[in-house]
mmCIF file of the N, C-alpha and C atoms, coordinates in Angstrom:
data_MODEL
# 
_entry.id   MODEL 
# 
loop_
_atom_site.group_PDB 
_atom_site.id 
_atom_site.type_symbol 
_atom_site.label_atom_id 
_atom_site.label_alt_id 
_atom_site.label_comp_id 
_atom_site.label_asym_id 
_atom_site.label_entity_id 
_atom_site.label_seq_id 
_atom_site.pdbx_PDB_ins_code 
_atom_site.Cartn_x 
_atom_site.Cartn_y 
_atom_site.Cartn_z 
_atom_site.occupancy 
_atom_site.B_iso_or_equiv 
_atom_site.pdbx_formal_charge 
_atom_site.auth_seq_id 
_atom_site.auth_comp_id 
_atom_site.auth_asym_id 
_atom_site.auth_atom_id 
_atom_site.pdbx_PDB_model_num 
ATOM 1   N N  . UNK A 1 1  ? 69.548 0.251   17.251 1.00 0.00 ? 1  UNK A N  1 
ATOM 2   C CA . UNK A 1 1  ? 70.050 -0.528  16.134 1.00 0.00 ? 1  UNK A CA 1 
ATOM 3   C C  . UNK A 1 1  ? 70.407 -1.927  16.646 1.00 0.00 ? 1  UNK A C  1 
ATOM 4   N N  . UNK A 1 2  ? 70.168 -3.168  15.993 1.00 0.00 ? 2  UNK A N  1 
ATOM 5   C CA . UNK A 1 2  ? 70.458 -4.226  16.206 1.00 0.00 ? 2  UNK A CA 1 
ATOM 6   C C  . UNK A 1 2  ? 71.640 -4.383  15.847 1.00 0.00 ? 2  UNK A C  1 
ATOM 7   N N  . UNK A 1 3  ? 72.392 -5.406  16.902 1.00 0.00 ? 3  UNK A N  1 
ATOM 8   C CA . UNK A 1 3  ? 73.822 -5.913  16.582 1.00 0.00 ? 3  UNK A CA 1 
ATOM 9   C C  . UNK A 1 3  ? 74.190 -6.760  15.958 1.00 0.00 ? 3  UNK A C  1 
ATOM 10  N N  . UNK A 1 4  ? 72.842 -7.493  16.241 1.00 0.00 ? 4  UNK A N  1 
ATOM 11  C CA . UNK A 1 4  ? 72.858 -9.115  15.469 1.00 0.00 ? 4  UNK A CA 1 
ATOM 12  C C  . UNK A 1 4  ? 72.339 -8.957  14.535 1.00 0.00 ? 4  UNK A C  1 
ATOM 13  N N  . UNK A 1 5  ? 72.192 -8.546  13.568 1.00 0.00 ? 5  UNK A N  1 
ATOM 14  C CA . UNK A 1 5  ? 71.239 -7.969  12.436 1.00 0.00 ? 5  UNK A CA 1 
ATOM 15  C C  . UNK A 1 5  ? 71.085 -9.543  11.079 1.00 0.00 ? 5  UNK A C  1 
ATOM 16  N N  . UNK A 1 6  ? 72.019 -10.254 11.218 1.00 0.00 ? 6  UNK A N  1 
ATOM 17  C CA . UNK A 1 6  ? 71.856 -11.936 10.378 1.00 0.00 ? 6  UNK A CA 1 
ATOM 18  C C  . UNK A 1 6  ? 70.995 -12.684 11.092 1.00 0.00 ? 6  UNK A C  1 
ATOM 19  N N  . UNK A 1 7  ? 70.725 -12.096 12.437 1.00 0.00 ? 7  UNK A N  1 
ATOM 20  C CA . UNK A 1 7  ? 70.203 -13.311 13.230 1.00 0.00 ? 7  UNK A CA 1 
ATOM 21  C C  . UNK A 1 7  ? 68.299 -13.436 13.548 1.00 0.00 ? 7  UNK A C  1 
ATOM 22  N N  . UNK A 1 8  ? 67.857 -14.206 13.110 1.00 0.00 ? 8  UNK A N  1 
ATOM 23  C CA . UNK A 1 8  ? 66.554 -14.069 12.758 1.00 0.00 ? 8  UNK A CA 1 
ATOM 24  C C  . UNK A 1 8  ? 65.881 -14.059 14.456 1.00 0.00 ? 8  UNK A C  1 
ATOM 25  N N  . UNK A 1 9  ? 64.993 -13.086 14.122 1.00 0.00 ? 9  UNK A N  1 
ATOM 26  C CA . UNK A 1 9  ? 64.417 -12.623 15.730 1.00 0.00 ? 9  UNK A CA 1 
ATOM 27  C C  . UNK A 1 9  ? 62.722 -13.063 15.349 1.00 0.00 ? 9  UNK A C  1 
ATOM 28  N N  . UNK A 1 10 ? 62.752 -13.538 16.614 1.00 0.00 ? 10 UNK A N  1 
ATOM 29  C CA . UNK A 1 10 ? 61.419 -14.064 16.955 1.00 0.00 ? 10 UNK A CA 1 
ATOM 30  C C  . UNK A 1 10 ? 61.078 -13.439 18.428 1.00 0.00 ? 10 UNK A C  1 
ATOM 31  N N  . UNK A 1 11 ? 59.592 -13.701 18.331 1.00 0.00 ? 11 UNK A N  1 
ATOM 32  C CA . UNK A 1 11 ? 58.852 -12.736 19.392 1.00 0.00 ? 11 UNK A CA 1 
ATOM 33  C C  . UNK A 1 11 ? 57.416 -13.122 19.885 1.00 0.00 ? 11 UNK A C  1 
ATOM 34  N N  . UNK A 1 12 ? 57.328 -13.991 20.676 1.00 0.00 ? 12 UNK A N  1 
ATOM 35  C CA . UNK A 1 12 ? 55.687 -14.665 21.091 1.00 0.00 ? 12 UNK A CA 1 
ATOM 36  C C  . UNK A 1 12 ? 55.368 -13.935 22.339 1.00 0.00 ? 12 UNK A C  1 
ATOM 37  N N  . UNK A 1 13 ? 55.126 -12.817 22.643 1.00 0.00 ? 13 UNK A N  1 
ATOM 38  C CA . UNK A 1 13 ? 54.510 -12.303 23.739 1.00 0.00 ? 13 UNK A CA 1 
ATOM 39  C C  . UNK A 1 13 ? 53.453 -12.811 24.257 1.00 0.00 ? 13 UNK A C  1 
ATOM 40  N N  . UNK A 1 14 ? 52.015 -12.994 22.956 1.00 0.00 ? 14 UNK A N  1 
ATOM 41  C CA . UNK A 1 14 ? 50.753 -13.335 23.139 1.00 0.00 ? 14 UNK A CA 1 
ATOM 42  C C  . UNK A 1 14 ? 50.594 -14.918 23.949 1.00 0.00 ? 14 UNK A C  1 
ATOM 43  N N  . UNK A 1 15 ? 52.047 -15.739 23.272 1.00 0.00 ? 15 UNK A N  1 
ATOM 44  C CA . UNK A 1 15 ? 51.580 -17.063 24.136 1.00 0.00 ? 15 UNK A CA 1 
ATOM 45  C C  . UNK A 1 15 ? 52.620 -16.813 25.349 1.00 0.00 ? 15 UNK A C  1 
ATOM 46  N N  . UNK A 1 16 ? 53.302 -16.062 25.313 1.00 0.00 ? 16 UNK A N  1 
ATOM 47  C CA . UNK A 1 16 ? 54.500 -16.338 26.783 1.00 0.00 ? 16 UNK A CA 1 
ATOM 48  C C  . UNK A 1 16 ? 53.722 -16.546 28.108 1.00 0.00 ? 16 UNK A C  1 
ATOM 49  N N  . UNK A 1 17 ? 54.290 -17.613 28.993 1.00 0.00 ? 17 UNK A N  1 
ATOM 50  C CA . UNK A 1 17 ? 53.833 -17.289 30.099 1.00 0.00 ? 17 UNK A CA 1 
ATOM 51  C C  . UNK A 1 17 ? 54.626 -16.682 31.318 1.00 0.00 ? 17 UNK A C  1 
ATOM 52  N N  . UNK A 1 18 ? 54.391 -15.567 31.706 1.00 0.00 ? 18 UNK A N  1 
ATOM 53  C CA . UNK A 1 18 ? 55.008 -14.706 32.490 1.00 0.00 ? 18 UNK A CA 1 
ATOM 54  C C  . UNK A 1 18 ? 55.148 -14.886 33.828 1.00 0.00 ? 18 UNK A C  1 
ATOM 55  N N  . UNK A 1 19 ? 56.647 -14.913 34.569 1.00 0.00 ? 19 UNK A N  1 
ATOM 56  C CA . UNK A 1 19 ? 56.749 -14.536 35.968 1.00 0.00 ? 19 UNK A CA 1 
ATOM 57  C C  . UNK A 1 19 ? 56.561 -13.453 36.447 1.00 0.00 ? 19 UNK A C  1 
ATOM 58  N N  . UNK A 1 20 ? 56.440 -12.379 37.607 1.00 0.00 ? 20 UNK A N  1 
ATOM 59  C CA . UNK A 1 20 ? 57.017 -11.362 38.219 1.00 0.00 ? 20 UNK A CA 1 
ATOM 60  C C  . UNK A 1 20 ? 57.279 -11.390 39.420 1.00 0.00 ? 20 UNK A C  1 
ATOM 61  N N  . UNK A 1 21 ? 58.104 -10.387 40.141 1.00 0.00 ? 21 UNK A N  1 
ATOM 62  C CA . UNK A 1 21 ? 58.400 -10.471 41.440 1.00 0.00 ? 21 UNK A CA 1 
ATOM 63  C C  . UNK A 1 21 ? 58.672 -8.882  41.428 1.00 0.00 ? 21 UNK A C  1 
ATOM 64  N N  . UNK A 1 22 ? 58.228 -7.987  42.933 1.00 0.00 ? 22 UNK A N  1 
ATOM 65  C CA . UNK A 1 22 ? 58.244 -6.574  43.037 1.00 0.00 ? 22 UNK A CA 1 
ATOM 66  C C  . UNK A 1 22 ? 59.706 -6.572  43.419 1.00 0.00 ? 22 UNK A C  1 
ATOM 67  N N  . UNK A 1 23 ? 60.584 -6.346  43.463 1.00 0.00 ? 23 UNK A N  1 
ATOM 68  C CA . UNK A 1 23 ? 61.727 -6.282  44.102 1.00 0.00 ? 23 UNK A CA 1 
ATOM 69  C C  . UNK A 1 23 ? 61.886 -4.891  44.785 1.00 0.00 ? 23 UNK A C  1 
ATOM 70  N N  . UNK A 1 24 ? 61.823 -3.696  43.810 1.00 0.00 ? 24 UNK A N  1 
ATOM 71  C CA . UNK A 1 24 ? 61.973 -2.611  44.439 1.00 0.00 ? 24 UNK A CA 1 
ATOM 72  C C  . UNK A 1 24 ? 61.422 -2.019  43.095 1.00 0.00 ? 24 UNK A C  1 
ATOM 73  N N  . UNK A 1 25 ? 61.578 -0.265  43.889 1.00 0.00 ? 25 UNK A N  1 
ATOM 74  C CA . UNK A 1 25 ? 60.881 0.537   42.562 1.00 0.00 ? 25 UNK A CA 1 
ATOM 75  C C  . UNK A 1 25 ? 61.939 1.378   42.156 1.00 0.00 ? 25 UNK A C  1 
ATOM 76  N N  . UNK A 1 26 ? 61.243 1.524   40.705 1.00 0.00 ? 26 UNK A N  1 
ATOM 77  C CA . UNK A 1 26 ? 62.410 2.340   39.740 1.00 0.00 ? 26 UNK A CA 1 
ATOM 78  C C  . UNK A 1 26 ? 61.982 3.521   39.001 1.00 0.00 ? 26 UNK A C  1 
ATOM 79  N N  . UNK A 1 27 ? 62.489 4.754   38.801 1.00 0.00 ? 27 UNK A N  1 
ATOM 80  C CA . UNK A 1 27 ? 61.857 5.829   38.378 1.00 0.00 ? 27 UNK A CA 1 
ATOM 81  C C  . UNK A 1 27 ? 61.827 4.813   36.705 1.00 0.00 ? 27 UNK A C  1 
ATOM 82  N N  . UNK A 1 28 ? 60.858 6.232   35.468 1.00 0.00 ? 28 UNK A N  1 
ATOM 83  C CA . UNK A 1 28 ? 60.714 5.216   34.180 1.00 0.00 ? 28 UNK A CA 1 
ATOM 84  C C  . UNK A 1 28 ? 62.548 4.884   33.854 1.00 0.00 ? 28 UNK A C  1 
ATOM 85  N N  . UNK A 1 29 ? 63.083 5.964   33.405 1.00 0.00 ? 29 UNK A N  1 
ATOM 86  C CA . UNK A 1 29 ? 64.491 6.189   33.291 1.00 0.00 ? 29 UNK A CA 1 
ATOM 87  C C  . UNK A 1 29 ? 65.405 5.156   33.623 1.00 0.00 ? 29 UNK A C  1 
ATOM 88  N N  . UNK A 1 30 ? 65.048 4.822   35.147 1.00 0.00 ? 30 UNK A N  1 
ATOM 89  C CA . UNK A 1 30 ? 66.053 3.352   35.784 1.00 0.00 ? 30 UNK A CA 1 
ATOM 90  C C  . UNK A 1 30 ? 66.009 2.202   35.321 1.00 0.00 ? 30 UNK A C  1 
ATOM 91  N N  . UNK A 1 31 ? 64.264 1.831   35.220 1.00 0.00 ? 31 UNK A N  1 
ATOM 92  C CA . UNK A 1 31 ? 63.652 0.864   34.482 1.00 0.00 ? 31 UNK A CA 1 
ATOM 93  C C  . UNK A 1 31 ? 64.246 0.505   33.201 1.00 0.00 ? 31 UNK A C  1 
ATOM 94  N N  . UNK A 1 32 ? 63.772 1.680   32.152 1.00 0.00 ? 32 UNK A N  1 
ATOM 95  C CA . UNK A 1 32 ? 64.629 0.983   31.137 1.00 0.00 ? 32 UNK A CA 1 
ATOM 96  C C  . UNK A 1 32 ? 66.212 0.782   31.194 1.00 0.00 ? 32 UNK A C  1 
ATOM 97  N N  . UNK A 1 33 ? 66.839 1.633   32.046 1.00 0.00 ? 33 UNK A N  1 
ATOM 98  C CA . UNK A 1 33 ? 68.179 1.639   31.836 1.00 0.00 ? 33 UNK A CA 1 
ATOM 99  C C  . UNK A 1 33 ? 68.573 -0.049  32.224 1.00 0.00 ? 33 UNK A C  1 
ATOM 100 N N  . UNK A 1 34 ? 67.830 -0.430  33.330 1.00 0.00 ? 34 UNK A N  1 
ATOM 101 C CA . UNK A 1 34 ? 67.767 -1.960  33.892 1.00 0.00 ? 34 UNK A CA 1 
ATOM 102 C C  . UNK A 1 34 ? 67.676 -2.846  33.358 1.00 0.00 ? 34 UNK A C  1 
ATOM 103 N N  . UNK A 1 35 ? 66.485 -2.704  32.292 1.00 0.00 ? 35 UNK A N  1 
ATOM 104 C CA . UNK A 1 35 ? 66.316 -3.847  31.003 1.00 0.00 ? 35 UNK A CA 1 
ATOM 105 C C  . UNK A 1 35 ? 67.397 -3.730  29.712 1.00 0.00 ? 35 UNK A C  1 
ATOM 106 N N  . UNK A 1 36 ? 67.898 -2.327  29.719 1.00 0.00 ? 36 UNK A N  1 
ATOM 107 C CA . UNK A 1 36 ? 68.689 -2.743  28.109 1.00 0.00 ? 36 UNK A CA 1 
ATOM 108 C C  . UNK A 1 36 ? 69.844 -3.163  29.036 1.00 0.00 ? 36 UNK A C  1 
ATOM 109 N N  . UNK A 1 37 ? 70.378 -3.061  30.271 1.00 0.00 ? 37 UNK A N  1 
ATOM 110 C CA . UNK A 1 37 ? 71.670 -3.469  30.751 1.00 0.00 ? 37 UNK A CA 1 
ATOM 111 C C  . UNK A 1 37 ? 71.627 -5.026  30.679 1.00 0.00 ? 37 UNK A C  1 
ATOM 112 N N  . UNK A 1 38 ? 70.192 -5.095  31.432 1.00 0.00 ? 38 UNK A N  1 
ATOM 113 C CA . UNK A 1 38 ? 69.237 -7.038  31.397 1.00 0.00 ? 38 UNK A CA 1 
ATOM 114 C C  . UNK A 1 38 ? 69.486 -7.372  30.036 1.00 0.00 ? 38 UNK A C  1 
ATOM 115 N N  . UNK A 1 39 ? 69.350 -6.833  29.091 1.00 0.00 ? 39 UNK A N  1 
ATOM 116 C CA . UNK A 1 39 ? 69.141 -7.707  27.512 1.00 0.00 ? 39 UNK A CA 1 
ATOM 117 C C  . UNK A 1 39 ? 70.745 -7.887  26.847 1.00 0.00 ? 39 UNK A C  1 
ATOM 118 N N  . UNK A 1 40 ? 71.487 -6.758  27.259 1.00 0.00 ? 40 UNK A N  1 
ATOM 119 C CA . UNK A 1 40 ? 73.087 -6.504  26.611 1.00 0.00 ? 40 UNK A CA 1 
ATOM 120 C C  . UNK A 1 40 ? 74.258 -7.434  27.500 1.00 0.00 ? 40 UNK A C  1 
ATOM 121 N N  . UNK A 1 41 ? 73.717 -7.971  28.656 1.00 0.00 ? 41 UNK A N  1 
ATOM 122 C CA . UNK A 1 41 ? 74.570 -9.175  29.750 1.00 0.00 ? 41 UNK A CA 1 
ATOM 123 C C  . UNK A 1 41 ? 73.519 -10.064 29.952 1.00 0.00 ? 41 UNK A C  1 
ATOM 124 N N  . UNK A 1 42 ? 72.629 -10.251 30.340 1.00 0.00 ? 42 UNK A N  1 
ATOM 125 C CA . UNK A 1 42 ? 72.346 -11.851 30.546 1.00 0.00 ? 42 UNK A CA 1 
ATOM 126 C C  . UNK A 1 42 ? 71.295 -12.214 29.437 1.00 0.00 ? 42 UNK A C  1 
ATOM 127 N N  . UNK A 1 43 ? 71.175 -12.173 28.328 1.00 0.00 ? 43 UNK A N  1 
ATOM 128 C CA . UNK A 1 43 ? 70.603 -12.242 27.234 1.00 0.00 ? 43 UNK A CA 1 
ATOM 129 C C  . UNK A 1 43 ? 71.376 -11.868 25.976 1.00 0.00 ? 43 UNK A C  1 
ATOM 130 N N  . UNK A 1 44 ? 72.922 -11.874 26.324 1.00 0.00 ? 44 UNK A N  1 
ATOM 131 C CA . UNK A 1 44 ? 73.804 -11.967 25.237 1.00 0.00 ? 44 UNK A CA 1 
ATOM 132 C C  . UNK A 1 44 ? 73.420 -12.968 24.356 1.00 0.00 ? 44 UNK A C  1 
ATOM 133 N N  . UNK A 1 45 ? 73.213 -14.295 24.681 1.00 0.00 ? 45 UNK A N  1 
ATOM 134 C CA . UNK A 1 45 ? 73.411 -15.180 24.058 1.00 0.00 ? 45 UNK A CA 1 
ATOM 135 C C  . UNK A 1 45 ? 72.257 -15.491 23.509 1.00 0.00 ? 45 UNK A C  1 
ATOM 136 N N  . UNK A 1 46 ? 71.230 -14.370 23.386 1.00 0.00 ? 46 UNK A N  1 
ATOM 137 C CA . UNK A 1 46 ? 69.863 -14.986 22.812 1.00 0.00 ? 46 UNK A CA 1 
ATOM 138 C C  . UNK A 1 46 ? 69.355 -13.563 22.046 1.00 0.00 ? 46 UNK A C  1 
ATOM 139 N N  . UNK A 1 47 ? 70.037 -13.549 20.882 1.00 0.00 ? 47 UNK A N  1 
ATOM 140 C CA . UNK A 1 47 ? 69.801 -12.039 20.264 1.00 0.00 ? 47 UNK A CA 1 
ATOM 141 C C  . UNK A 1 47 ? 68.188 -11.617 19.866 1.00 0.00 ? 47 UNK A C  1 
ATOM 142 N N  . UNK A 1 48 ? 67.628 -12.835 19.630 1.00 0.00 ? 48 UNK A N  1 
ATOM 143 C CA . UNK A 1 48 ? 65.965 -12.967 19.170 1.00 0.00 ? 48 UNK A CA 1 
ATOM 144 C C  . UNK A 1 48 ? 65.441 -11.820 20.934 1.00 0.00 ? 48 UNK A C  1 
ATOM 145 N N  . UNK A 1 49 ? 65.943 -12.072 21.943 1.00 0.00 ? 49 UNK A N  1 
ATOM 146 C CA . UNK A 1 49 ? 65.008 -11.944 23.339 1.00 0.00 ? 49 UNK A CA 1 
ATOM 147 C C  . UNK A 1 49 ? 66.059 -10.960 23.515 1.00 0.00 ? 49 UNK A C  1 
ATOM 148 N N  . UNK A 1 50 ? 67.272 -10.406 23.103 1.00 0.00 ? 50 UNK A N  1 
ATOM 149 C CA . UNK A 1 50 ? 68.239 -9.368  23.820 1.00 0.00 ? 50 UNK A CA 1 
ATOM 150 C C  . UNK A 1 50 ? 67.739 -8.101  22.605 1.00 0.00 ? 50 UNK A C  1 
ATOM 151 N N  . UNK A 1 51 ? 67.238 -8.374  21.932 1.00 0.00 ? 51 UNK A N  1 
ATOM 152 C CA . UNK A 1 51 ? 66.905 -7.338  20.682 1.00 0.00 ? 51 UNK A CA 1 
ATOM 153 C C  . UNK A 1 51 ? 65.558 -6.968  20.818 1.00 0.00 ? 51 UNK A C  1 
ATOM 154 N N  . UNK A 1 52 ? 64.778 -8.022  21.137 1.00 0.00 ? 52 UNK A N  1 
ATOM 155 C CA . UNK A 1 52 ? 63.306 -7.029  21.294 1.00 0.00 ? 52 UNK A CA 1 
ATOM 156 C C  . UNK A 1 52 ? 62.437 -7.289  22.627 1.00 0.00 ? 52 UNK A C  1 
ATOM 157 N N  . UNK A 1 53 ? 63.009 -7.759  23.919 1.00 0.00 ? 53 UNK A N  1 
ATOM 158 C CA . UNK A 1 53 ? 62.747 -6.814  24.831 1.00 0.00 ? 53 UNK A CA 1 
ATOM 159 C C  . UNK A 1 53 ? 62.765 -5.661  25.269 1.00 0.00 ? 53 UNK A C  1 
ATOM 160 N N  . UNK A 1 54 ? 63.902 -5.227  24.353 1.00 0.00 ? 54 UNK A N  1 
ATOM 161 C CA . UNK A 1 54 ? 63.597 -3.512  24.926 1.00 0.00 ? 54 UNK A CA 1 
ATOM 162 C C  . UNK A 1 54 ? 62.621 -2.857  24.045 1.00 0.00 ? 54 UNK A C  1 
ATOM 163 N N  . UNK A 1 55 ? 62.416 -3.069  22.894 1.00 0.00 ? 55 UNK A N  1 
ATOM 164 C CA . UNK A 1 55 ? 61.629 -2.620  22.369 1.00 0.00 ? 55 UNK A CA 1 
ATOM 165 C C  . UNK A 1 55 ? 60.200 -3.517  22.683 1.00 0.00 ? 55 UNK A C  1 
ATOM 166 N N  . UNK A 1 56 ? 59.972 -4.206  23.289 1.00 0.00 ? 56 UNK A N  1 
ATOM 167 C CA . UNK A 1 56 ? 58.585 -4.757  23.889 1.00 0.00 ? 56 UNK A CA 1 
ATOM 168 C C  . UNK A 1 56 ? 57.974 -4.218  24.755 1.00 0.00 ? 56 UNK A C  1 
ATOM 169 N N  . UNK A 1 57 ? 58.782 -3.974  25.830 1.00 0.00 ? 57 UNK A N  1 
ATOM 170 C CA . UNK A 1 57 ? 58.796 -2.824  27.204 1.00 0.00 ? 57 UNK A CA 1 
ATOM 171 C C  . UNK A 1 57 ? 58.612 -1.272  27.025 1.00 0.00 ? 57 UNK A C  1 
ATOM 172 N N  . UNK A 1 58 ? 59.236 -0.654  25.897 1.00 0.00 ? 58 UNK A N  1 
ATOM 173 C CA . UNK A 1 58 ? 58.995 0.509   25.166 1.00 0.00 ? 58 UNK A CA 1 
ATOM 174 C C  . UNK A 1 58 ? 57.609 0.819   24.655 1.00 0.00 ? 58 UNK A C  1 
ATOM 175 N N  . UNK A 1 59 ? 57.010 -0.271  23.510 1.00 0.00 ? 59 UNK A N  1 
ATOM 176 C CA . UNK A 1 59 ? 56.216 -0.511  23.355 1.00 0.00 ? 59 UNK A CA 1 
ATOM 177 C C  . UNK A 1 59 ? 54.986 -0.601  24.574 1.00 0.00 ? 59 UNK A C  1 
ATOM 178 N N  . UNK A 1 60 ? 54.939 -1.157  25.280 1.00 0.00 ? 60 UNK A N  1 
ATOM 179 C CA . UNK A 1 60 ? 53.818 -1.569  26.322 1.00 0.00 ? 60 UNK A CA 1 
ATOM 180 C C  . UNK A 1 60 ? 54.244 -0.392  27.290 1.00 0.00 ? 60 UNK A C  1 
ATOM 181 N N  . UNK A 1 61 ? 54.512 0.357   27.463 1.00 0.00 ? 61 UNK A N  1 
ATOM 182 C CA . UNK A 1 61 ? 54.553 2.015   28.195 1.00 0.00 ? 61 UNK A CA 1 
ATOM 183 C C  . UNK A 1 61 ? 54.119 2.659   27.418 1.00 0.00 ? 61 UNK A C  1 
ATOM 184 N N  . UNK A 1 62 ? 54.406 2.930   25.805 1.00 0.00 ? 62 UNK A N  1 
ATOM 185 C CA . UNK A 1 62 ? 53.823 4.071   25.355 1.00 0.00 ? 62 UNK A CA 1 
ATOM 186 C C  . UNK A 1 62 ? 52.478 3.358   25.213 1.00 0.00 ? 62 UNK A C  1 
ATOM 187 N N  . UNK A 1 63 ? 52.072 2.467   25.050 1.00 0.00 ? 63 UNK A N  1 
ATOM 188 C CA . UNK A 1 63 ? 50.440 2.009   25.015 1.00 0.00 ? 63 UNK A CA 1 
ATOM 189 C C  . UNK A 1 63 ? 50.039 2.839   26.066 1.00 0.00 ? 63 UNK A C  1 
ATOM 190 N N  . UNK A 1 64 ? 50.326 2.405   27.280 1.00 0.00 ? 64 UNK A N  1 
ATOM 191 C CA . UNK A 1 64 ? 50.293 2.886   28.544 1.00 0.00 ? 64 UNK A CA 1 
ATOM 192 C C  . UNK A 1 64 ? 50.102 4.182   28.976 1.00 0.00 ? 64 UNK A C  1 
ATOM 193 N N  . UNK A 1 65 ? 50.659 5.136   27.908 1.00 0.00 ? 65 UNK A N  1 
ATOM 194 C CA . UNK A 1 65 ? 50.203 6.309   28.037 1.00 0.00 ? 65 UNK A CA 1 
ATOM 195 C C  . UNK A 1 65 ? 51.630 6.913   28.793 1.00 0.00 ? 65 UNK A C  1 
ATOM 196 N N  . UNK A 1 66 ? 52.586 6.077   29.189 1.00 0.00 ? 66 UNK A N  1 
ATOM 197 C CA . UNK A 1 66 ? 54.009 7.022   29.134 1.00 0.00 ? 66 UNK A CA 1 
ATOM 198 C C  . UNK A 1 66 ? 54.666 7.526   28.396 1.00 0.00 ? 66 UNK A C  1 
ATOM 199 N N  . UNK A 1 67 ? 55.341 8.721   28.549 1.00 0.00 ? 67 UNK A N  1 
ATOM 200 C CA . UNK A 1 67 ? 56.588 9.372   27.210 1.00 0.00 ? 67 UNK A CA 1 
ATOM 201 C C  . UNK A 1 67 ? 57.322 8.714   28.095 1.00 0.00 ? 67 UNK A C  1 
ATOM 202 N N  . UNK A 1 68 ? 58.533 8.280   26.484 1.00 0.00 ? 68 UNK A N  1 
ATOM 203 C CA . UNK A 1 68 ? 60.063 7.538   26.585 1.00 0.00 ? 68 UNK A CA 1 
ATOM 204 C C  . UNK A 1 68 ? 61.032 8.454   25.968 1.00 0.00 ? 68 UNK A C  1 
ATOM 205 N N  . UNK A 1 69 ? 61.725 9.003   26.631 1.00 0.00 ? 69 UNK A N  1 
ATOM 206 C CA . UNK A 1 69 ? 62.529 10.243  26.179 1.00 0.00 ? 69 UNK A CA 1 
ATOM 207 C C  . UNK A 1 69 ? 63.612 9.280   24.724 1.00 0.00 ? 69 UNK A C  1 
ATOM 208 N N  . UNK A 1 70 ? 63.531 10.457  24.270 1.00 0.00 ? 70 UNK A N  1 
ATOM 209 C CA . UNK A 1 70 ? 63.997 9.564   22.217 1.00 0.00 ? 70 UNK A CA 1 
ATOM 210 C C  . UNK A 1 70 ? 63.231 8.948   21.305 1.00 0.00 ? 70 UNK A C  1 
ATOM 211 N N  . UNK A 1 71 ? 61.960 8.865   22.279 1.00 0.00 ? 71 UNK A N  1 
ATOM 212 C CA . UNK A 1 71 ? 60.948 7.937   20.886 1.00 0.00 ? 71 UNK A CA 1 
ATOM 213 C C  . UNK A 1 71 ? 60.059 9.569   20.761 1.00 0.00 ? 71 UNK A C  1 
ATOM 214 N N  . UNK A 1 72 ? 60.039 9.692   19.468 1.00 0.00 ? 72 UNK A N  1 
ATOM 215 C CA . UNK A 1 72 ? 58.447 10.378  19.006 1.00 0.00 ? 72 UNK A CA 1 
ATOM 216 C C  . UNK A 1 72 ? 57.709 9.856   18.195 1.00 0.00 ? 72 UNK A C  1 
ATOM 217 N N  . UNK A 1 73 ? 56.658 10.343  18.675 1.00 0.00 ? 73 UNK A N  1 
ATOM 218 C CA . UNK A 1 73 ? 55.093 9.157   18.335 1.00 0.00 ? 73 UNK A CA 1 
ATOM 219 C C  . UNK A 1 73 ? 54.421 10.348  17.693 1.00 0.00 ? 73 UNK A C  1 
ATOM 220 N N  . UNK A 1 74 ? 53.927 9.493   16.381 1.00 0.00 ? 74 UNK A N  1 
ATOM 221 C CA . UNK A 1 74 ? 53.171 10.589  15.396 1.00 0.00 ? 74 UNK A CA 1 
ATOM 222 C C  . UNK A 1 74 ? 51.774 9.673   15.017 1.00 0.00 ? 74 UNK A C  1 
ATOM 223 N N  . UNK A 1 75 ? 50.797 10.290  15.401 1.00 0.00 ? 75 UNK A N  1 
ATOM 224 C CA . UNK A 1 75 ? 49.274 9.902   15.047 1.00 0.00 ? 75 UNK A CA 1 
ATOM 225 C C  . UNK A 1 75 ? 49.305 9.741   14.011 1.00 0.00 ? 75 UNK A C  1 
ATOM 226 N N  . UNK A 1 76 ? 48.617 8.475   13.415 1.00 0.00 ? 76 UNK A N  1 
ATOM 227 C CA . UNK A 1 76 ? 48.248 7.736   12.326 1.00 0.00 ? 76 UNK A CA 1 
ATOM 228 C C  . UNK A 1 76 ? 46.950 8.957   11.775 1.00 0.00 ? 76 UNK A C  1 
ATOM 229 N N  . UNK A 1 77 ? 46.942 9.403   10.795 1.00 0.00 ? 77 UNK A N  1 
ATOM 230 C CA . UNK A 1 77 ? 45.774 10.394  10.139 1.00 0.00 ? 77 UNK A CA 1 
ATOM 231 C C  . UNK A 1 77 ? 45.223 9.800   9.333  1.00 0.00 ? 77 UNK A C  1 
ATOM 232 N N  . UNK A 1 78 ? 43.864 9.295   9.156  1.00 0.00 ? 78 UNK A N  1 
ATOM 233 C CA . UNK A 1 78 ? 43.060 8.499   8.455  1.00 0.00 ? 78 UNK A CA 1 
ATOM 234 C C  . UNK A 1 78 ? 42.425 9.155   7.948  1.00 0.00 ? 78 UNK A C  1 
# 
């Protein structure tokens, strides 16, 4: 659930241009626990990027072909 829920969220993945750096490794579990801690303290102040990084990262694993324990995914039936 969003906290900021007045606050209009925006989201450019397709043009972002991205850093990375390996630092160390994280089971899936740590990972996310790392990013919603990342989005809820140093992305306080930017509710558009503290609200849907985690759900961006969520997103781009289950593409990925990982289960995220709490999400269930139901096939689109055409």
């Amino acid at each position: 659930m969003f906290q900021n829920t007045n606050a209009e969220l925006e989201s450019t993945v397709e043009d972002a241009i991205w850093g990375s750096v390996v630092s160390e490794q994280f089971s899936l579990s740590e990972l996310l626990d790392a990013i919603d801690t990342f989005s809820e303290t140093t992305l306080a102040k930017y509710p558009s990027d503290a609200n849907t990084l985690p759900f961006i990262v969520r997103q781009a694993l289950l593409n990925h072909g990982f289960g995220i324990d709490g999400v269930v995914e139901y096939p689109a039936i055409w």
